[in-house]
N, C-alpha and C positions, 0 to 999 in steps of 0.2 A: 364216932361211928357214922358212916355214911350211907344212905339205905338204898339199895337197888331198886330199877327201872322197875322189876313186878313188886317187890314192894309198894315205893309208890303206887304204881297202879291199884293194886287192891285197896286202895285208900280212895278211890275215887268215890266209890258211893257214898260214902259218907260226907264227902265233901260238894257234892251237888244235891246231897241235903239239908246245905245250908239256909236258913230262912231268906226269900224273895223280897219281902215288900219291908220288913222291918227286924232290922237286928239289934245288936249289943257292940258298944264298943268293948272292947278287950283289955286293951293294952296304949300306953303312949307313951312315944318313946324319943327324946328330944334327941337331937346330934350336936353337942357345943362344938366340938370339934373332928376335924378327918378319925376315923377310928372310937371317939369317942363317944357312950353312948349311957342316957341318963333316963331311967324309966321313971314317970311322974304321974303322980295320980288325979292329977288337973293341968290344965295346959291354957293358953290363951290362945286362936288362932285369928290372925290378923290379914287382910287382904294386900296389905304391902309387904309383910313379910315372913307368910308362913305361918308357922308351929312360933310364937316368941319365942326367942333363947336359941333356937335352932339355927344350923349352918346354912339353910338353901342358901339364903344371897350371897355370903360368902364364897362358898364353893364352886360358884359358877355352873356354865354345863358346853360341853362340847357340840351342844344342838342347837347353839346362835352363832352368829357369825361373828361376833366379838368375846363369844365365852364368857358372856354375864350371866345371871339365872333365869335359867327359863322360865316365862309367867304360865306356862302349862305344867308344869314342873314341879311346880312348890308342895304340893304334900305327897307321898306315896302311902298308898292304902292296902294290905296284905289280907290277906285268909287265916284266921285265927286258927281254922279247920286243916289250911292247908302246912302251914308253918309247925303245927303237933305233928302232924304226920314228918315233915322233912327235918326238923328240926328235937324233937322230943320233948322235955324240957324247956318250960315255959321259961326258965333261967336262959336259954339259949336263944329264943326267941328274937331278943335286940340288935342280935347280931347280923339280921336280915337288911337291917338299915332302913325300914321303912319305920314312918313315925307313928301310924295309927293301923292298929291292929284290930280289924271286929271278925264279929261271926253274923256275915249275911252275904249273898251269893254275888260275889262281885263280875260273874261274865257278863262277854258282852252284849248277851242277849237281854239279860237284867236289865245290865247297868250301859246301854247305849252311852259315846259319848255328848255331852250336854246334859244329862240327867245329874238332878239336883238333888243332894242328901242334907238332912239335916239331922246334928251330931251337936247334941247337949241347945246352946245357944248360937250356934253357929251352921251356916250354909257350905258348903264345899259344892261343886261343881267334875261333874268328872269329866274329863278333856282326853284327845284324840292322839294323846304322843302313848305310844305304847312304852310300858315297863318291862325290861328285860333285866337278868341279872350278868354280873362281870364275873370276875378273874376271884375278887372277895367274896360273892358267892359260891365259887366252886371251890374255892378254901374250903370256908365253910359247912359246903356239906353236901359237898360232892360234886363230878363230874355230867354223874346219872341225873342227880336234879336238877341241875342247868338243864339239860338236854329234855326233859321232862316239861320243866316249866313253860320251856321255848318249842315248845312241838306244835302243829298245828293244832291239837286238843288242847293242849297246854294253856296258848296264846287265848284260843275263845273263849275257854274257862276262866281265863286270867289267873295264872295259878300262882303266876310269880307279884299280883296285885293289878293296879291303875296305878295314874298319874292324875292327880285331879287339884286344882286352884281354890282360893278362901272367896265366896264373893259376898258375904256377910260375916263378919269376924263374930265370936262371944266366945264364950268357955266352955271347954269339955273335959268330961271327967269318965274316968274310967264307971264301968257301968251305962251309962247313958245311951239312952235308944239312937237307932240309925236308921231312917225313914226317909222314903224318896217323897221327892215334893212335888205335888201335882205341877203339872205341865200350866205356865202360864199362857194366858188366852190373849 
């Protein structure tokens, strides 16, 4: 089931009250392989390569000039708030293909890029390459959410997640607070 452009919409309020300064991880969701998708209740994230166990480096990205992994690239970060609403079924949820699922207000207003989270023992970084969803998205779950995610509200909200890099690796575990880290001086 696919949920229409006012549905989504009616979902917005609740989704821009999602916590500002400090969330919840949700969800983590490794990718070993294209299509393949493995939810873990601890993860390791490492500044060379991501989520451990996960495909970025493999997979490449079409936003370098050689098709290797984009070092802006390495984690995507989703709306716990927003993936209930388009997705229903936290069973469904994985299927978004991002790897770290919380509930804290990921627009761009928040979450400027350069603004630094800290998620369990580990640092992420959020970076400037915007997240958009494809073709497997609108599989998924629908025409109307693409077009939704990707709207100009959409984009500022960041509804379809960031893109953000590891710049201190440790371990995260589902539960674990998500807290922006003061600006260094």
């Amino acid at each position: 089931m696919h949920r229409t452009v006012q549905e989504l919409q009616a979902g917005l309020d609740e989704i821009r009250c999602a916590p500002r300064d400090t969330g919840v991880l949700s969800l983590i969701v490794r990718r070993p392989a294209i299509d393949a998708r493995e939810v873990i209740e601890e993860g390791e994230l490492d500044p060379a390569v991501g989520l451990v166990g996960d495909n970025w480096r493999q997979r490449g990205s079409s936003r370098t000039p050689d098709r290797s992994a984009h070092p802006d690239m390495q984690l995507t970060v989703m709306s716990a708030r927003v993936l209930r609403l388009i997705a229903g079924d936290v069973s469904r949820w994985p299927l978004a293909g991002d790897q770290l699922i919380v509930d804290v207000d990921l627009s761009e207003a928040a979450l400027p890029a350069g603004t630094r989270l800290a998620i369990g023992d580990a640092i992420v970084e959020v970076t400037p390459q915007p997240h958009t969803g494809c073709g497997k998205f609108v599989d998924r779950f629908g025409l109307d959410a693409m077009k939704w995610v990707n709207s100009p509200l959409g984009r500022s909200l960041r509804l379809r997640g960031l893109n953000a890099r590891v710049v201190d690796g440790g371990r995260v575990r589902v539960g674990d607070t998500v807290t922006r880290v003061p600006a260094q001086r």
